[in-house]
Each structure stands twice: as structure tokens, then as C-alpha cells.
N, C-alpha and C positions, 0 to 999 in steps of 0.2 A: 855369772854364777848360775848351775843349775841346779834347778827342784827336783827334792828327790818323786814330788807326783805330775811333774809339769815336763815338758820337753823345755831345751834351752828357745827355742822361737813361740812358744804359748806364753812361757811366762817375760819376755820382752815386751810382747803385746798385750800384756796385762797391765805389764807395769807404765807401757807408754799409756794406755789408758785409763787408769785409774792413779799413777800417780805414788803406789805403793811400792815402798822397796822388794828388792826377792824375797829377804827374810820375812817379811810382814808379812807377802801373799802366802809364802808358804805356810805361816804359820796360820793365815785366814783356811788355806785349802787344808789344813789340816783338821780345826774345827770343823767347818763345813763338811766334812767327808766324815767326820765321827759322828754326826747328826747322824748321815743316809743312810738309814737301818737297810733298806733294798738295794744301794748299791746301784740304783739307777739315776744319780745327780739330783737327785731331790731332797728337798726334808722335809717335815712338817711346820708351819707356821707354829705353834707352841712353841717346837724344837727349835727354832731361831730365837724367839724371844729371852733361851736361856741360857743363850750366848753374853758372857758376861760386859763386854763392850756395847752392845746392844742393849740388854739389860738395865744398865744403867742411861743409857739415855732417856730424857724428859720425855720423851715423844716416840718411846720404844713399839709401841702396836702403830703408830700410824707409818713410821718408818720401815716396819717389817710390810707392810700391805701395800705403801705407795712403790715404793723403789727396794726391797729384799725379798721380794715375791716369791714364795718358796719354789713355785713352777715352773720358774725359768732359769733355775740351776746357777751356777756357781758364777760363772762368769758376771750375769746380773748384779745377782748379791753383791758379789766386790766394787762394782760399779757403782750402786747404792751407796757401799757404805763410803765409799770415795768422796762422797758430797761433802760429808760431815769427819774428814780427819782434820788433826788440828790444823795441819799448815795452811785447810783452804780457805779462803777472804769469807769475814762476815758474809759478804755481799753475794757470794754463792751460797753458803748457810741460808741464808733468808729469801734466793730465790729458789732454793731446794723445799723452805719451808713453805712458801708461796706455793709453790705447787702440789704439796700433800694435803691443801684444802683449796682447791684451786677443782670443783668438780666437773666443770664444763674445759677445761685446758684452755681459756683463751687469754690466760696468764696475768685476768685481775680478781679481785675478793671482792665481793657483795660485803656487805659491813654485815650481814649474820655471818657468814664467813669469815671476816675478819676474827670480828668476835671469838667466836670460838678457837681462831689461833693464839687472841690475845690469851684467853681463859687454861689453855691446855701448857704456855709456858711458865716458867721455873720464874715467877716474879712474886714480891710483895702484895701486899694488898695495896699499900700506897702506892706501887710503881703499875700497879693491874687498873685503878682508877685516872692515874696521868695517862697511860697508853689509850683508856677508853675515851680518856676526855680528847687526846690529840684525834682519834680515829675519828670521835662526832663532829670536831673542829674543821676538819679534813673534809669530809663530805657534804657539813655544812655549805664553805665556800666552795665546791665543786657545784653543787645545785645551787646555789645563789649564782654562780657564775654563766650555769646553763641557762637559764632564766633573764638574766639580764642579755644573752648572745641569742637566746632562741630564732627569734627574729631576721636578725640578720645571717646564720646560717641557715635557715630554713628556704630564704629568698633567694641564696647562694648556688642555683640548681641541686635546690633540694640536698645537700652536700649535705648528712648529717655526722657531723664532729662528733659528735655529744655522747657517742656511743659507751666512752668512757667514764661518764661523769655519775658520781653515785658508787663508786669502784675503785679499789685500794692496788696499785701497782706495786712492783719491787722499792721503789724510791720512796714512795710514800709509809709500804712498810717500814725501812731503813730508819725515817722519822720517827715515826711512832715508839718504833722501840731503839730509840738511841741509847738515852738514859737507862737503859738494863744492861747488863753484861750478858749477853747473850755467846758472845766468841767461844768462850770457854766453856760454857752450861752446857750448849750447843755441839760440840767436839767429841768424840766418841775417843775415849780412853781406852788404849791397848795394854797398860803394865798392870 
């Protein structure tokens, strides 16, 4: 099938890449292009966030800024939003989300870092306290664990392991926020 703003070989490569049908892309490249007032592949960061798929996402400015970058034009964008359509695994969701507070990219959370992902998702207050209390649980026995191996990696030609410890990975996320329903909060709604 082709778009009527895409050639038949752009939008195959979009679609192998992001995962979206023709229809969807076209209809994403259609939003998208009604934004760019200049007609030069851009739009404004406001002007994405009122995008109504985007819009309603929980985490709608930080998704526009980490991966919908207004500046890098369309093709991004769609990539972006690719993270977060419904069919892709929790566990890409959450390493997508991993990484929009992820400020150094070496793809673990500082527990302020966590934190504040715990704080900015679509949870109760009861489920915002279980998530916090797994997250101190979690780094507790990391540094307990650092502590009791210190020693013997240290002696290890200096081999330091430990670089990890104190630091919240994809998996450890996944823990934390089990018990929330995140698949679907998460998922960026096109109807």
C-alpha cells in the first residue's frame, strides 16, 4: 500500500522500523505534517504535546523531549512513539521508561532517579508506597551485598564489580512496578 505523502520504499522502512501499519503511519504523517507550520519537517515541542495520542500519555513532556524531539523530524517521532504502541512488551515500555530518566545513558537509575519515575507514574498512593518500599528493599540488599564482597573483589586485581550496586536496572524496574498495571497506562491510544 502506498502513502499518499510517503513513496511505496519510505513507508516499508518505516513500517519495518517502527512496527506501525501504512495506515497508522499515514495517519501519524499526517498529524505530524499539520503541526509544521514552516513546512520544513519540524514542529514545535508544545505543538507535539497536542497531539491527542501523546496528550494523553502519563509521561506526555518527558516522552516528547527524550525520544519525539521536535528537531529531528518525523521519521524520529515515529520511532519514539513506536516504544510505547500497545502491542510492544511491558518490558520495552519500561526500558523505554528506564531510559527517559536514565541522565548519564549507562542504562541504570540512581534511586533519586528512580524515584522520581516512581513519583511521575499513573499509580495510587498505596501502590506509590509498595513501589517505594521495593525500591529501598532493592538497594538496601545491593549495598549490603557490596559490603559483605568488598573485599574479596577488591583483592580480585582490583576487578571492581560493584559499579552496579546502589542502581536500579530494567529487571529490577520490572520488580518494583509489578503489582501496577502499567501495559495499558503506558500504551499510547490511537482511536
Amino acid at each position: 500500500m502506498a502513502s499518499r505523502h510517503l513513496s511505496a520504499d519510505q513507508l516499508h522502512k518505516i513500517q519495518f522500523e517502527s512496527g506501525f501499519s501504512p495506515l497508522r503511519i499515514d495517519y501519524l504523517l499526517g498529524q505530524y505534517e499539520s503541526l509544521d507550520r514552516d513546512g520544513e519537517g519540524r514542529v514545535l515541542r508544545s505543538e507535539l504535546l497536542k497531539v491527542p495520542p501523546i496528550a494523553a500519555h502519563p509521561l506526555a513532556d518527558r516522552l516528547v523531549d527524550v525520544y519525539l524531539h521536535p528537531s529531528h523530524g518525523f521519521r524520529h517521532f515515529i520511532y519514539g512513539l513506536s516504544r510505547f504502541r500497545r502491542s510492544e512488551s511491558l518490558e520495552l515500555k519500561l526500558q523505554s521508561l528506564l531510559q527517559m530518566f536514565d541522565s548519564d545513558g549507562d542504562g541504570n537509575l540512581s534511586e533519586i532517579q528512580c524515584d522520581e519515575l516512581l513519583v511521575s507514574l499513573p499509580a495510587t498512593r498505596h501502590e506509590l508506597r509498595s513501589m517505594r518500599w521495593k525500591l529501598k528493599q532493592l538497594i538496601a540488599a545491593q549495598l549490603l551485598e557490596e559490603a559483605e564482597t568488598e573485599t574479596e573483589i577488591h583483592m580480585a586485581n582490583n576487578n571492581n564489580n560493584s559499579n552496579n550496586k546502589g542502581y536500579i536496572n530494567c529487571q529490577d524496574l520490572a520488580y518494583i512496578t509489578r503489582d501496577v498495571d502499567l501495559d495499558q497506562t503506558l500504551s499510547l491510544r490511537f482511536d
